[in-house]
N, C-alpha and C positions, 0 to 999 in steps of 0.2 A: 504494500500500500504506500501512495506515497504521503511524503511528510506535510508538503504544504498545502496540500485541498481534502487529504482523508479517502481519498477515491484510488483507484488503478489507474496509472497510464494506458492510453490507450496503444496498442502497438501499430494504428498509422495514425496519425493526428490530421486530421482534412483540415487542407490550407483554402479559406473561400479566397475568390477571384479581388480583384479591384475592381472595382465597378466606373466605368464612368457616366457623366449624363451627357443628353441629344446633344446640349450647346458645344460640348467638348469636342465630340463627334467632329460635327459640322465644323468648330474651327481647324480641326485637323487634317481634314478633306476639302476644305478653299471651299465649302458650297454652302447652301443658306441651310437653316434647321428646316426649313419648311423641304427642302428638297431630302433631307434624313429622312423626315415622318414619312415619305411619298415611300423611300425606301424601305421603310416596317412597313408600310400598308397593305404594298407589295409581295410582302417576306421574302425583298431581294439582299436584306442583308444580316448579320444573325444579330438579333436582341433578344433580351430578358425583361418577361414583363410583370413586374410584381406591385399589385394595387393599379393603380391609375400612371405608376411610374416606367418608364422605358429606360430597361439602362442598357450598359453596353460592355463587354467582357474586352478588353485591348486585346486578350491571347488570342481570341475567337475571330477580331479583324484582321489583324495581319494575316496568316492564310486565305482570308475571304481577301484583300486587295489583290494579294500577290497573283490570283487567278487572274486576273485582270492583266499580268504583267506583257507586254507583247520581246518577242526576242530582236534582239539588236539588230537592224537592220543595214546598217552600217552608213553610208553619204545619202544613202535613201529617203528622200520629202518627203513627208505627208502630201497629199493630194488635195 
C-alpha cells in the first residue's frame, strides 16, 4: 500500500491528453473559428465533445494534418 494516499498504485497510471479549445485550433491553422466549427460539423477533423464544449486533442491533429501533406515536388508551380 502506498504511504501517501492509503490506496495501491496503480500498475499503469492513464496520463489524460491536453486539451485544447476551437480558438487555439483556428489560430494554429491561419483560419477563422467559424471555419473549425464547419470542420466538427462535418466530422472532417477529430474532436472531443464533452457538455456543450468542443475541445481538441494536439496528438490527434498532427496525424490528421500530416495526411494533408503533399510530396515535394521540386521547381514545380502551383497552377
Amino acid at each position: 500500500m502506498s504511504e501517501r494516499n492509503g490506496r495501491e498504485p496503480k500498475e499503469e497510471e492513464v496520463s489524460l491528453p491536453h486539451l485544447i479549445r476551437i480558438e487555439a485550433v483556428a489560430e494554429h491553422l491561419g483560419v477563422s473559428v467559424r471555419h473549425v466549427r464547419r470542420l466538427v460539423q462535418e466530422r472532417r477533423i477529430p474532436y472531443l465533445k464533452w457538455g456543450h464544449f468542443v475541445m481538441f486533442n494536439p496528438a490527434e491533429l498532427a496525424p490528421w494534418l500530416e495526411q494533408f501533406r503533399r510530396p515535394d515536388g521540386g521547381d514545380q508551380r502551383w497552377a
